[in-house]
C-alpha positions as CSV (number, residue, x, y, z in Angstrom):
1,X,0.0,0.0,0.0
2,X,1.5,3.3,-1.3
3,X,0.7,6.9,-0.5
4,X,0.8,9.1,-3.2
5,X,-0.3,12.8,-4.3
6,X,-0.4,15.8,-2.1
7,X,-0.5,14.1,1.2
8,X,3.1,12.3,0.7
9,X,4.1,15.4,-1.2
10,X,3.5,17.5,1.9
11,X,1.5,19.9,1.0
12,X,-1.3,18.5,2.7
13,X,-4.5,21.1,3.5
14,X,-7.7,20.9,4.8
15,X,-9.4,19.7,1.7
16,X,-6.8,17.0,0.8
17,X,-7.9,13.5,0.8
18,X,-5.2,10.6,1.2
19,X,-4.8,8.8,-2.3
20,X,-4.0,5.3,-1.6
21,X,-2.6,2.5,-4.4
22,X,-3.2,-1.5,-3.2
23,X,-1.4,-3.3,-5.6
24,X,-2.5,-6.6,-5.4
25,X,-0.8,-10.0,-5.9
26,X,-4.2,-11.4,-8.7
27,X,-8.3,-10.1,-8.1
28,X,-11.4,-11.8,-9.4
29,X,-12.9,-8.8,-9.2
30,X,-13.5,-5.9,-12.3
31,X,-11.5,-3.1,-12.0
32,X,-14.6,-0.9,-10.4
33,X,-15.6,-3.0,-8.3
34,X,-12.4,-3.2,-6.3
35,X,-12.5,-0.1,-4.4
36,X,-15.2,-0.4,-2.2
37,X,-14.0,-3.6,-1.0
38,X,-10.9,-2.6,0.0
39,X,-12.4,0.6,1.4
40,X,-11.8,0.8,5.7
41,X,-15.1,1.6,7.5
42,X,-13.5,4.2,9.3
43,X,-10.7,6.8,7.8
44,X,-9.4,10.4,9.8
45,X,-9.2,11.5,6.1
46,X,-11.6,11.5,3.2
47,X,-9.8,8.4,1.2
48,X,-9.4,7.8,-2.5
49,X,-8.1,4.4,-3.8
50,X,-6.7,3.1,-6.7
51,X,-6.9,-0.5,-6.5
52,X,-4.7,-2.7,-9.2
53,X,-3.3,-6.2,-9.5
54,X,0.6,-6.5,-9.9
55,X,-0.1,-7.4,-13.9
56,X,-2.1,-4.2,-14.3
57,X,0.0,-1.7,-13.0
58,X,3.3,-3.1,-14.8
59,X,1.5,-2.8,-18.1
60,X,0.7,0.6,-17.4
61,X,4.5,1.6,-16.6
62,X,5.3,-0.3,-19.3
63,X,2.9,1.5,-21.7
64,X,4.7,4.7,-20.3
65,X,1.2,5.4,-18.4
66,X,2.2,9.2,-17.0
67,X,0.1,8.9,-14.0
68,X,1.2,5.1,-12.6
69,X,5.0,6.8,-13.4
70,X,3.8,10.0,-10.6
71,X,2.1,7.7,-8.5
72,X,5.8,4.8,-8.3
73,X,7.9,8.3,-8.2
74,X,6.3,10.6,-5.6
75,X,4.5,7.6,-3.6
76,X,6.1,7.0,-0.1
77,X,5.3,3.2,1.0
78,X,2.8,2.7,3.9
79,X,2.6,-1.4,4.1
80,X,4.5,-3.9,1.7
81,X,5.4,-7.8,2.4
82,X,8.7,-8.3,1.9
83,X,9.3,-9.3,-1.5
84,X,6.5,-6.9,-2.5
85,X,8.5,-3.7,-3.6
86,X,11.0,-5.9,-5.1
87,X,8.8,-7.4,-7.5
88,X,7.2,-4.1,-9.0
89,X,9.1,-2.5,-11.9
90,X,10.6,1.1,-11.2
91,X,9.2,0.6,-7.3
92,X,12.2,0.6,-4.9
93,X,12.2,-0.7,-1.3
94,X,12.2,2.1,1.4
């Protein structure tokens, strides 16, 4: 789980939401319908997620997808299995 977007720029404000990225490992589940599974009852922050499988997101850096490339550079890592940051393309361990 990666933060990304004002928040772990900093420049957090009152109207900021956390953006959140769960890169998952495989998912049954459509694209949309992701989300609100993944979704905590309870947040101190208004929360928007981005919710992808492994596969998904490394097509998208490989496609040269601008906004997964903001989201691996600027993102700071809030929960990751061991391997897990290994295993993603231009995602480093911190």
């Amino acid at each position: 789980m990666r933060l990304f977007g004002s928040m772990a720029r900093g420049e957090r404000n009152v109207y900021a939401d956390a953006d959140l990225l769960i890169v998952l490992e495989t998912s049954d589940l459509p694209l949309k319908d992701r989300s609100p599974v993944y979704r905590p009852s309870e947040s101190p922050v208004p929360l928007d997620l981005t919710v992808c499988t492994r596969a998904e997101m490394e097509r998208e850096l490989a496609a040269g997808n601008r906004f997964v490339q903001r989201i691996v550079a600027e993102s700071r890592v809030l929960f990751a299995r061991n391997d897990e940051t290994a295993a993603t393309p231009g995602v480093t361990a911190e």
